[in-house]
C-alpha positions as CSV (number, residue, x, y, z in Angstrom):
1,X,-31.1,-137.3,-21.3
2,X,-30.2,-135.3,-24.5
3,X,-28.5,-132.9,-22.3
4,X,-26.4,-135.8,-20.7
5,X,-25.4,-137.2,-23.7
6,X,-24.4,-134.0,-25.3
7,X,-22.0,-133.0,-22.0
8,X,-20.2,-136.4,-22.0
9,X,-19.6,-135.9,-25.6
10,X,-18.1,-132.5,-24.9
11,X,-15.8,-134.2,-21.8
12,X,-15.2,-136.9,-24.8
13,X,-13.6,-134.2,-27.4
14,X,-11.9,-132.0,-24.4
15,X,-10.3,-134.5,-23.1
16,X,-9.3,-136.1,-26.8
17,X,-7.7,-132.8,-27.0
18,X,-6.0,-132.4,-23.8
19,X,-4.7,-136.3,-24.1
20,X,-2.8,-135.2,-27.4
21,X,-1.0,-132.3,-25.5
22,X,-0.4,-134.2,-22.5
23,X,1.2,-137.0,-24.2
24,X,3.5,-134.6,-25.7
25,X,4.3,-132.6,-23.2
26,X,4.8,-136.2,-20.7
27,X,7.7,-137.3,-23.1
28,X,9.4,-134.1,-22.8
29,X,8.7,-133.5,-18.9
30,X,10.5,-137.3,-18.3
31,X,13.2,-136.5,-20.9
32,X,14.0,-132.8,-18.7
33,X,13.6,-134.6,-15.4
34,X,16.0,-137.4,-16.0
35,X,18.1,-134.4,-16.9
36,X,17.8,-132.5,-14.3
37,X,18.1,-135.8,-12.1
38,X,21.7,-136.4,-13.8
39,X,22.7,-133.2,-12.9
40,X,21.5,-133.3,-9.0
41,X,23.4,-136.5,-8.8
42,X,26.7,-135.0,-10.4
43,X,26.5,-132.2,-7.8
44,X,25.2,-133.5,-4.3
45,X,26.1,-131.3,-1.8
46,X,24.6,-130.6,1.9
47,X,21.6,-129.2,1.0
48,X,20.9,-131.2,-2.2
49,X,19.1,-134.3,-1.1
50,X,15.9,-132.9,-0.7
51,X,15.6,-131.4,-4.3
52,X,16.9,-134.5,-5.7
53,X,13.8,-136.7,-3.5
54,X,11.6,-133.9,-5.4
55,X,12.9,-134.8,-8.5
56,X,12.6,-138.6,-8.4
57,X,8.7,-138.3,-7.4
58,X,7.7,-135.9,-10.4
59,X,10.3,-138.5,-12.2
60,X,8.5,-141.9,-10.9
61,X,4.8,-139.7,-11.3
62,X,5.5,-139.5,-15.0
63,X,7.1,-142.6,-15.7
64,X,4.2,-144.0,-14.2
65,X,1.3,-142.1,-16.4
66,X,3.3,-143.8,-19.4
67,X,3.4,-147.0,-17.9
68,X,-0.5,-146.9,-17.6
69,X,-0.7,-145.7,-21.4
70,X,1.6,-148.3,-22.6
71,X,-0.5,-151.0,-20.5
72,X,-3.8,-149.8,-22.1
73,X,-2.7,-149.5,-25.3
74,X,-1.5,-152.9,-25.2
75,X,-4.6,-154.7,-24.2
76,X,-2.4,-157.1,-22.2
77,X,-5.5,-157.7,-19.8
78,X,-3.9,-160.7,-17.5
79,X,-0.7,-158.9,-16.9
80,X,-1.7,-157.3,-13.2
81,X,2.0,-157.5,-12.1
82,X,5.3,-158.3,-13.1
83,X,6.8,-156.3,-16.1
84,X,6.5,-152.5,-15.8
85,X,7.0,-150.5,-18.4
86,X,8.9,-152.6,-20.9
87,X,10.1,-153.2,-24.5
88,X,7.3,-155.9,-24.1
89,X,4.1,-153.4,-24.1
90,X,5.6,-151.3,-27.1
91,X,5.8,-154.8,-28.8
92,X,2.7,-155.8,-28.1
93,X,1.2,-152.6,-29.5
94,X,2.8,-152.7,-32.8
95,X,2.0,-156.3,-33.4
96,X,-1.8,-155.6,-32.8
97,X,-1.4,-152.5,-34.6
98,X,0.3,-155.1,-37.7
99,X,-2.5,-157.6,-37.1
100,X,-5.5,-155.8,-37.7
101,X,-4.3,-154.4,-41.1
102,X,-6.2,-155.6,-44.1
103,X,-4.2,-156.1,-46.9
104,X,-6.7,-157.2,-48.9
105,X,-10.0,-159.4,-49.4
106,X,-11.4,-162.2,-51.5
107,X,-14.5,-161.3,-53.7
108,X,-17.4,-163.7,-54.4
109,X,-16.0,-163.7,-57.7
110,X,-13.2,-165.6,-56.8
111,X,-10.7,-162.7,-57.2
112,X,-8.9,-161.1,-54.1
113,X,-8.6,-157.4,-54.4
114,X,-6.5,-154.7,-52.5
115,X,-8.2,-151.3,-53.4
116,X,-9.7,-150.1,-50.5
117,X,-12.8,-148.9,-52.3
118,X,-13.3,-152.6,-53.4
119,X,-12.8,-153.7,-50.3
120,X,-15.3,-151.0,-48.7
121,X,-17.5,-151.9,-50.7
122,X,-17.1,-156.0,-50.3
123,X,-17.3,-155.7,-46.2
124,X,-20.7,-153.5,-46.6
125,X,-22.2,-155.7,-49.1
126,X,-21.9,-158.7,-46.8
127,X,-22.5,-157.1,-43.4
128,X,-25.8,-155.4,-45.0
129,X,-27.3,-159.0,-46.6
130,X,-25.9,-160.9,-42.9
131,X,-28.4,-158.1,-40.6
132,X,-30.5,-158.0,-43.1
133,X,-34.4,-159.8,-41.8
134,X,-35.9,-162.1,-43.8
135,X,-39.0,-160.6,-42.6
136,X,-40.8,-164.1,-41.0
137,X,-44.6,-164.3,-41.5
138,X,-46.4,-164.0,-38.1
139,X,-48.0,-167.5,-39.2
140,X,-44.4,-169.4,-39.7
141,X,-43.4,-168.1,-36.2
142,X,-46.7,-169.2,-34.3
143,X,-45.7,-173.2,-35.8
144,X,-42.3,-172.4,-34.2
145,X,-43.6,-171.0,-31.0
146,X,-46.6,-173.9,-30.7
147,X,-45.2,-175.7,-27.7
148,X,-44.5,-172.3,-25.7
149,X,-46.4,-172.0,-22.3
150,X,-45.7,-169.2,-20.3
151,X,-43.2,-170.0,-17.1
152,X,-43.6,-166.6,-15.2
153,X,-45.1,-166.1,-12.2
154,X,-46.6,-163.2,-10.7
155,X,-44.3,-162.1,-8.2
156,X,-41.1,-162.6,-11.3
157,X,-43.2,-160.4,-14.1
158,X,-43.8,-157.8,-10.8
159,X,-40.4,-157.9,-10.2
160,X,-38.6,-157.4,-13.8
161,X,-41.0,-154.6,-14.8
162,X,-40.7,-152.9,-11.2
163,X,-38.4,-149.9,-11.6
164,X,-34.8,-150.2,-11.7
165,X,-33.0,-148.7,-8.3
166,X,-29.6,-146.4,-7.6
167,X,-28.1,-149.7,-6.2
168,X,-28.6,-152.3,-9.1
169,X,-27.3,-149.1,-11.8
170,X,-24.5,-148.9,-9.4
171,X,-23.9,-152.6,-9.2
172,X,-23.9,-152.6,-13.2
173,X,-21.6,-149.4,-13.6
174,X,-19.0,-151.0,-11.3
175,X,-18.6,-154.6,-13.2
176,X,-17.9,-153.3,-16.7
177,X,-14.5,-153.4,-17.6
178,X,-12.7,-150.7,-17.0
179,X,-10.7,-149.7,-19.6
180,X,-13.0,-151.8,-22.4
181,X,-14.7,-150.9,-25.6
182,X,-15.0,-147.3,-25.1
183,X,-17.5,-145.3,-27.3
184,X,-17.7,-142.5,-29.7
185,X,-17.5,-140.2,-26.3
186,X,-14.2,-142.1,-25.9
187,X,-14.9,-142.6,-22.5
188,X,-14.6,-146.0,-20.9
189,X,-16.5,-147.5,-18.0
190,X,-13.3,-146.0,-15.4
191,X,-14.5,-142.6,-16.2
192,X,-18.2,-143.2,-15.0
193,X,-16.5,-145.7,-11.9
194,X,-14.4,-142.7,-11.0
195,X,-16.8,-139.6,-11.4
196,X,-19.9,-140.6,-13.2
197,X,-23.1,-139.7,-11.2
198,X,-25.7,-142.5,-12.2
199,X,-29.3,-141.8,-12.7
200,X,-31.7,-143.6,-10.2
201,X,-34.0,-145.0,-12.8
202,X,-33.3,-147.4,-15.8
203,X,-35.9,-145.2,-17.6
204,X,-34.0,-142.5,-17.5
205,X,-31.9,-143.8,-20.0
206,X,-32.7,-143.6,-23.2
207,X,-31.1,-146.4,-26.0
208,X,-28.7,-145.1,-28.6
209,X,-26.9,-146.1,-32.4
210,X,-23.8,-147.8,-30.8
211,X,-22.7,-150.0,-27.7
212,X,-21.5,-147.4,-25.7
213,X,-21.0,-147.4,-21.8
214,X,-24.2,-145.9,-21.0
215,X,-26.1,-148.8,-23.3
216,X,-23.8,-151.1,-21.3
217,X,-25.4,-150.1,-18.2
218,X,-28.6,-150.4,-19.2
219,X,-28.1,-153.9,-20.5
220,X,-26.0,-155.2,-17.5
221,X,-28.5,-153.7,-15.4
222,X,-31.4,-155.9,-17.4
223,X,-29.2,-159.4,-17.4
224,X,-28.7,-159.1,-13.9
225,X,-32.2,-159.1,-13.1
226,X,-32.9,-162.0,-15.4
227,X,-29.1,-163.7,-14.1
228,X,-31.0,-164.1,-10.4
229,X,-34.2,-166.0,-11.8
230,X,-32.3,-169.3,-13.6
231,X,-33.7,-172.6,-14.0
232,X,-32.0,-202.2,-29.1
233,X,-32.2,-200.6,-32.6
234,X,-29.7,-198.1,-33.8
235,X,-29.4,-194.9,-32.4
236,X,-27.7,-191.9,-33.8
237,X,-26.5,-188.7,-32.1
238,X,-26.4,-185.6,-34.2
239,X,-24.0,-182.8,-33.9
240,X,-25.7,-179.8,-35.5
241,X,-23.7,-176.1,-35.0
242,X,-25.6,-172.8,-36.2
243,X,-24.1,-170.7,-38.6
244,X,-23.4,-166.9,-37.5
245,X,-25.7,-168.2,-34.8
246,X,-26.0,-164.6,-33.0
247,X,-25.8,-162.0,-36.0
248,X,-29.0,-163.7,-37.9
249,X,-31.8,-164.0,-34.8
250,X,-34.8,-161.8,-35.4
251,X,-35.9,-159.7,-33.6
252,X,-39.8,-160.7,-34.1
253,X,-38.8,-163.8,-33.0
254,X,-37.3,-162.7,-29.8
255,X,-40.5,-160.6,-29.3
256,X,-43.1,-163.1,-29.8
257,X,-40.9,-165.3,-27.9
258,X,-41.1,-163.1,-24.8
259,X,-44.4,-162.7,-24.8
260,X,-45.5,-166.8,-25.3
261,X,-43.0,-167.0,-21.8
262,X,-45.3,-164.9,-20.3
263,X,-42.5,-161.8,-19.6
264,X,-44.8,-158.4,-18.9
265,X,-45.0,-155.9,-21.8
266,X,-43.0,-153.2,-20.2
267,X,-40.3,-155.4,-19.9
268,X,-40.3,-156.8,-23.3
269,X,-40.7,-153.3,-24.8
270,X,-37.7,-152.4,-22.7
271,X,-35.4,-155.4,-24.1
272,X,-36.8,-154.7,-27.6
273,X,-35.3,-151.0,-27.6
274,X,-32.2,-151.9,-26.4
275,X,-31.2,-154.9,-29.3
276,X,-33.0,-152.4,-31.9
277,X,-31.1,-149.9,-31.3
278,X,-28.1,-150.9,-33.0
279,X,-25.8,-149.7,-35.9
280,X,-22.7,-150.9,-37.3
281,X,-19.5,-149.1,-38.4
282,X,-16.3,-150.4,-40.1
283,X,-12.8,-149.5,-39.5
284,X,-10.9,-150.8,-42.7
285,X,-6.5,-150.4,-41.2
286,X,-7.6,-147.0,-38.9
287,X,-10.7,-145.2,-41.5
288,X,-14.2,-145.6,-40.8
289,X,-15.8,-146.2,-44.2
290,X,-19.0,-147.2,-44.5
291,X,-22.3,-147.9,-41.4
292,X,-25.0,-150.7,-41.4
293,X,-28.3,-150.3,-39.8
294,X,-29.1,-153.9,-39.1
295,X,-33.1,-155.2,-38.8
296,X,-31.9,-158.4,-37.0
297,X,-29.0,-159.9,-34.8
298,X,-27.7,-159.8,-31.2
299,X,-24.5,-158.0,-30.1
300,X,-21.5,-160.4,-29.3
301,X,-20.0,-159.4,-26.0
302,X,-23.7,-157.4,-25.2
303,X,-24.4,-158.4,-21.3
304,X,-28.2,-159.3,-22.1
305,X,-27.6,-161.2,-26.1
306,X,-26.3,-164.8,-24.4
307,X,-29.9,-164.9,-22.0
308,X,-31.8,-163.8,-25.0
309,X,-29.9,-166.6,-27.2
310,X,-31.3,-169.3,-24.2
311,X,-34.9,-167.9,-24.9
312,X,-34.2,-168.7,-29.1
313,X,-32.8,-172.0,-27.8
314,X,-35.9,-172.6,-25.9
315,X,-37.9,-172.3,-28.7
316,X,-36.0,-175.6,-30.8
317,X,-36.0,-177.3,-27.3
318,X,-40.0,-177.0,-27.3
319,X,-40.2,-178.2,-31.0
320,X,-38.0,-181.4,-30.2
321,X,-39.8,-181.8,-27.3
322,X,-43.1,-181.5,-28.4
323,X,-41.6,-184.3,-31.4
324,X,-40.8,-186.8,-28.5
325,X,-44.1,-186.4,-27.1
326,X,-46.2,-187.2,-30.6
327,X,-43.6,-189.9,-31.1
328,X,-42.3,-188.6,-34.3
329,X,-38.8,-189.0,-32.2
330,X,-37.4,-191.3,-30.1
331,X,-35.1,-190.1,-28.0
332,X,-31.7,-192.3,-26.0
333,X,-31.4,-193.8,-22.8
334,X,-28.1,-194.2,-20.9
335,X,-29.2,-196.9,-18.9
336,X,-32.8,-199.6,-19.1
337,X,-34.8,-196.9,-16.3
338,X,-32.8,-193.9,-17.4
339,X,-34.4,-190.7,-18.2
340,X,-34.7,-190.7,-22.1
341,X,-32.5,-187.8,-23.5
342,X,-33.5,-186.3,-26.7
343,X,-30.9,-183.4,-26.8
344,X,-28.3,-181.3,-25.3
345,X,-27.8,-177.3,-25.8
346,X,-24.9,-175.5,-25.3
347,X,-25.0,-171.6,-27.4
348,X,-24.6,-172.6,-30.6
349,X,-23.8,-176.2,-30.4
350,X,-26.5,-178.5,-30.7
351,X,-26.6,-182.4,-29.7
352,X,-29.7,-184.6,-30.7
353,X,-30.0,-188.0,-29.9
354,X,-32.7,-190.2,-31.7
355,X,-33.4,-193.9,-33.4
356,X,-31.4,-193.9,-36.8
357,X,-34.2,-194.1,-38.7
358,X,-35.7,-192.2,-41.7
359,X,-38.8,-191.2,-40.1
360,X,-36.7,-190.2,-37.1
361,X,-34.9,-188.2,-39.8
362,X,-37.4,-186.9,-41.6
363,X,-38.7,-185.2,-38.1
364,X,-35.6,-184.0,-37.5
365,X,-35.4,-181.8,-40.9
366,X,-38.7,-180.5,-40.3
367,X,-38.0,-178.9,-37.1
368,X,-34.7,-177.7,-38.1
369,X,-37.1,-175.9,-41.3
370,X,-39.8,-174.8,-38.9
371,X,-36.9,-173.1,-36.7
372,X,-35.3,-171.4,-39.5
373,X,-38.2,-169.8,-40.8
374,X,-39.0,-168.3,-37.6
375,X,-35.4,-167.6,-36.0
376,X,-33.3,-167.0,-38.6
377,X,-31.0,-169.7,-37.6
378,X,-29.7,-172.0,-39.9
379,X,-27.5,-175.0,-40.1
380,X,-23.6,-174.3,-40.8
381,X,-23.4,-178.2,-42.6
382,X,-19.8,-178.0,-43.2
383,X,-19.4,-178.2,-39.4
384,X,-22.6,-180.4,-38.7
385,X,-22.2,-183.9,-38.8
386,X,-23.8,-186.9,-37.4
387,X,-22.8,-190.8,-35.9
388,X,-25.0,-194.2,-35.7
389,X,-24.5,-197.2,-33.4
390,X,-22.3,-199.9,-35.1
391,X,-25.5,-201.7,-36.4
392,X,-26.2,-199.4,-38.9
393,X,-24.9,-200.4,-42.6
394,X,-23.1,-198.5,-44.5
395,X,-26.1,-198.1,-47.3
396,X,-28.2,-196.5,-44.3
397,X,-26.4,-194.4,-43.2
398,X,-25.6,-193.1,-46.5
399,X,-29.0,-192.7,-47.0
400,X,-29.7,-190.8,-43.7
401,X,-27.0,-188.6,-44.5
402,X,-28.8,-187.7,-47.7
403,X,-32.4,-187.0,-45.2
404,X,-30.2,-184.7,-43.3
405,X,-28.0,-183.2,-45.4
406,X,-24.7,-183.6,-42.9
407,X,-21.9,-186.1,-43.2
408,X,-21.4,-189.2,-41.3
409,X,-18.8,-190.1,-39.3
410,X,-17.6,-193.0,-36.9
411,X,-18.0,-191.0,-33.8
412,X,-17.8,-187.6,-32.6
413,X,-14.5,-186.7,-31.6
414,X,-14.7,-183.4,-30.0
415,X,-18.0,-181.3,-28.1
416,X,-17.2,-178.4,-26.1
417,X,-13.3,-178.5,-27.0
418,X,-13.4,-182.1,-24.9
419,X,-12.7,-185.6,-26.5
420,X,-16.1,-187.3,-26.6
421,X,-14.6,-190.9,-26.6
422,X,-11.1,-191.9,-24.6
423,X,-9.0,-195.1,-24.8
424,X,-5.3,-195.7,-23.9
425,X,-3.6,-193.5,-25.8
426,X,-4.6,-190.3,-23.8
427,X,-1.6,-188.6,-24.5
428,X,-2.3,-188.3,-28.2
429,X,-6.1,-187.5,-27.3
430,X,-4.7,-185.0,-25.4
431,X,-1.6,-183.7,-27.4
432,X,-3.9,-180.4,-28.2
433,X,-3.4,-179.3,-24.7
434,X,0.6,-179.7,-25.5
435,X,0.2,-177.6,-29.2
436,X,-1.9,-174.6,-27.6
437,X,1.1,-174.2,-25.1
438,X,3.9,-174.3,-27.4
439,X,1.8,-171.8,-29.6
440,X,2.0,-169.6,-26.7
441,X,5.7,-169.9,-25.3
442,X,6.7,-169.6,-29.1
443,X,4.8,-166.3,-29.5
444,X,6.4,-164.5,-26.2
445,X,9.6,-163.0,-27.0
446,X,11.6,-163.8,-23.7
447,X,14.0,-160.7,-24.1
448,X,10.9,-158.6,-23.7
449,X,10.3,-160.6,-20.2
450,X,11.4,-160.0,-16.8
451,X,11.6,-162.9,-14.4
452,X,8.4,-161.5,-12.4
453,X,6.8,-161.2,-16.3
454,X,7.7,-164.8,-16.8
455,X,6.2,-165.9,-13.5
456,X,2.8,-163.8,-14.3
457,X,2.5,-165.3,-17.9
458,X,3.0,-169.2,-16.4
459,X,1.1,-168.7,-14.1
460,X,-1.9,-166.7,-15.7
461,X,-1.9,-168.1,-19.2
462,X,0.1,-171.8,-19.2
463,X,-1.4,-173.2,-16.0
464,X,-5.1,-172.1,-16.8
465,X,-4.8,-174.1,-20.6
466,X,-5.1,-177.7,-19.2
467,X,-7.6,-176.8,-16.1
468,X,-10.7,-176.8,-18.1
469,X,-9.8,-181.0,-19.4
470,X,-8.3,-181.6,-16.1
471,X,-11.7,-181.2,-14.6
472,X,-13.2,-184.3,-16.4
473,X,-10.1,-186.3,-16.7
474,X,-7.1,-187.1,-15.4
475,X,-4.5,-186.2,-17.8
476,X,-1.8,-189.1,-18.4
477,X,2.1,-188.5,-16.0
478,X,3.8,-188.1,-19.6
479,X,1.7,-185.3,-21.0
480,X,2.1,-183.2,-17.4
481,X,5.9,-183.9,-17.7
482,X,6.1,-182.3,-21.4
483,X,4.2,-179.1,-20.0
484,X,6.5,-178.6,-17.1
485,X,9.6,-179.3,-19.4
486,X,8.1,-175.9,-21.9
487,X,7.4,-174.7,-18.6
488,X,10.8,-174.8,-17.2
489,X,12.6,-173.9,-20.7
490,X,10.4,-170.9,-20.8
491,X,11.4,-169.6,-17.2
């Protein structure tokens, strides 16, 4: 495996090398063959039409090489046609360039500061205490893990720790993105679609530092195997949200996790390498200054992290659950015989339903403890908050606000970027939809667009906005009329 990592990052610095002569020499080759065009077309005699055809393809070859450079440098990823090679992908290259400049930071002092050496040092010093483990004691995960039973059966734990085949490395090769998140080799996922010859075995793989394409295959490889095994006194609903909810899971936790589900060793060894093997490096406007070797966290965008994040999930679901069944909390019903609901999990957002009490409270801040310990998760309070039915007074639920240590409000206006509650004004409820596509229109610079660019971009981007609310509501005649007007004085 050494061996193949060492030849791809050989290909990775020839053909670094050979890029940066090509993309000279390809400005020069279209400048001489639009010359050399000019002067076929300025002198067309009998014989000339053939050597001007040969011209054009060498002409429309090149342009089209720097079209596909443009387009990938632009990260324009839901253009697929329309525009070709216009002032619009040169302008979208120097305004990402523009955005990702830092200009300067904010210290914990209160002072901002624009040295780059201070600001160095201000990114390291957080990203090294946010991966850093808090080193849970085996004891304060057991509490956590106490209502774990394992859910596997034989044939599943046969089947995740049966070796990987040619067909499934395949499978996971071909539905990376193409021309994403190359690594240090520089090489994206298209050079491994193109010409890459896959090993047969996901053992033959071996983890390394950074998320590369090769660690991408070994990942998407793992989460598709797990991806085809899925399965009358005041009340109060709590809103809870996890802070950095990803970067601060440990990794014990995951561990002992896996094992309480039952998952066979050799898998969980196998998961454990791959999240392990991570290390962070910053860019800081184009330099690399500075690496962090974390000892907790999952990777954001990793193809396995979001099926490991529903394991951590599992483990709160098991404590609230096992809370309902002692009676410490009482959970909500929708209807008299309804099914009692005690909460709702969607990634990081959290929905608990119980009696707006302080023992109901007091149950409730326990858990939340018990989970922390263990997980690493904690509670982001500025964005947790919590609402009680109308026969709560005001000096309760003051003083459940102090048990919880969130703020009250009347009622939850937004989960999952969807008004909770809806009355007849649903064209103000819904006058977000209207903001996010005027943010959008007034961000495109028209002059850059063709009329097929246009098209693609309403079609793509404006029309896909409102799709996600208009599944669960119909959205008022008024509010559809304003979005074809932008629409229409877009086009």
């Amino acid at each position: 495996m050494n061996v193949v990592l060492g030849n791809i990052k050989e290909s990775g610095v020839r053909l670094r090398s050979w890029n940066s002569n090509n993309r000279r020499s390809l400005k020069e080759d279209i400048y001489k063959l639009k010359w050399q065009l000019r002067e076929a077309c300025s002198n067309i005699t009998a014989g000339s039409w053939r050597k001007i055809q040969s011209i054009e393809s060498q002409l429309d070859l090149a342009l089209e090489t720097d079209e596909r450079y443009w387009r990938q440098r632009s990260r324009i990823e839901w253009l697929k046609c329309g525009d070709r090679n216009t002032r619009f992908f040169h302008m979208k290259v120097s305004m990402r360039k523009s955005r990702n400049i830092i200009s300067d930071l904010l210290g914990n002092d209160g002072n901002w500061y624009d040295s780059k050496i201070v600001m160095e040092k201000i990114i390291i010093d957080y990203f090294s205490n946010l991966f850093q483990s808090s080193m849970p004691s085996q004891s304060e995960i057991s509490a956590a893990l106490v209502n774990i039973k394992s859910k596997l059966s034989i044939f599943l734990s046969s089947f995740l720790e049966s070796n990987f085949t040619a067909v499934e490395i395949t499978q996971a090769v071909f539905e990376l993105g193409a021309l994403k998140a190359p690594g240090r080799d520089s090489l994206s996922a298209l050079f491994y679609q193109k010409f890459g010859k896959v090993p047969e075995r996901i053992t033959d793989f071996r983890p390394i530092s950074l998320c590369e394409v090769i660690y991408k295959v070994v990942v998407k490889a793992i989460a598709n195997r797990i991806k085809r095994r899925k399965r009358k006194r005041g009340s109060m609903a709590i809103k809870l949200e996890m802070y950095r909810a990803y970067d601060r899971v440990e990794w014990i936790f995951v561990e002992n996790l896996m094992c309480k589900l039952g998952f066979p060793m050799k898998w969980i060894r196998l998961v454990m390498r791959c999240i392990s093997s991570v290390s962070y490096s910053f860019i800081l406007n184009g330099d690399i200054c500075g690496s962090v070797i974390p000892t907790r966290g999952l990777r954001q965008g990793d193809p396995i992290s979001s099926y490991l994040f529903i394991l951590c999930a599992e483990g709160f679901s098991s404590l609230v659950n096992l809370a309902v069944e002692r009676g410490d909390i009482q959970g909500f019903r929708c209807s008299r015989y309804g099914p009692m609901i005690s909460h709702l999990f969607f990634v990081d957002d959290s929905l608990l339903f119980t009696k707006a009490s302080v023992s109901n409270c007091g149950a409730i801040k326990s858990i939340l403890g018990v989970y922390a310990a263990a997980s690493g998760q904690v509670i982001n309070f500025n964005k947790s908050a919590f609402c009680v039915s109308p026969s709560i007074s005001c000096g309760e639920r003051a003083m459940l606000a102090d048990i919880l240590g969130v703020v009250a409000v009347d009622c939850h206006e937004r989960y999952l970027g969807l008004p909770c509650f809806t009355g007849r004004k649903k064209k103000e409820i819904f006058s977000d939809i209207l903001s996010k596509i005027w943010d959008k229109i007034k961000g495109w610079h028209d002059k850059f667009l063709s009329i097929g660019g246009k098209e693609i971009l309403i079609k793509a981007v404006i029309q896909s906005i409102p799709s996600y609310a208009m599944h669960l509501f119909q959205l008022p005649k008024g509010l559809l009329s304003e979005i074809y007007r932008l629409c229409a004085c877009f086009w």
